[in-house]
N, C-alpha and C positions, 0 to 999 in steps of 0.2 A: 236671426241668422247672422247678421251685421253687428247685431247691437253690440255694448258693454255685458260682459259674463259678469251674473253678481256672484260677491263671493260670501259663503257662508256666514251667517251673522257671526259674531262673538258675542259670547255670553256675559253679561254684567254682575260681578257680586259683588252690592254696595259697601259689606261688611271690609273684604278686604283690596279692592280697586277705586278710584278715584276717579272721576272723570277729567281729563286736561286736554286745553290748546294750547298746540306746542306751535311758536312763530320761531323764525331760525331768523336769527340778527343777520347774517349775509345775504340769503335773499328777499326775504321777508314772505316765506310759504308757509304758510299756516295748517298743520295737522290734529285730527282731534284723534283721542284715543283715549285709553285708560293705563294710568299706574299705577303698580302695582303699591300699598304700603307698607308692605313689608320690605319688601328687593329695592324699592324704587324704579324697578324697571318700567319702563314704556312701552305699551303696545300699540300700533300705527293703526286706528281703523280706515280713514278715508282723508282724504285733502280738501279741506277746506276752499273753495274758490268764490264763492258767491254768499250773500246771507242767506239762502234758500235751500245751500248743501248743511250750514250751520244748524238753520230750523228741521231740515230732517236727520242729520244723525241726532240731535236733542228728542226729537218724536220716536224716530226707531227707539231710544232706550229710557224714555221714560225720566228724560232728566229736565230739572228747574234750571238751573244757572251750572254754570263752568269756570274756574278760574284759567287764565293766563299765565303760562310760564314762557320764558324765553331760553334756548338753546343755542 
């Protein structure tokens, strides 16, 4: 009733998305999502806050390692 509404997963296609933690040099908030490698666009799936939000977007999609970019 209270809680956090989940929102719809987003769908992962290795072939043409990448996984990435996006850190913003001004505040230093850290977002994981996927870009695109064709567009290079980014798509936001959740905000990073803890190592434990880390290990579960990595679980929800099945992923081994993530590189870091900086924005």
């Amino acid at each position: 009733m209270f809680g956090r509404k989940k929102k719809p997963l987003k769908r992962y296609d290795a072939e043409t998305e990448q996984p990435v933690l996006r850190k913003s040099i001004c505040t230093g908030e850290t977002t994981a999502g996927f870009r695109n490698l064709q567009t290079g666009r980014f798509f936001e799936v959740m905000l990073i806050r803890t190592p434990r939000d880390l290990d579960e977007f990595m679980e929800t999609y099945g992923i081994e390692e993530i590189p870091k970019t900086e924005y």
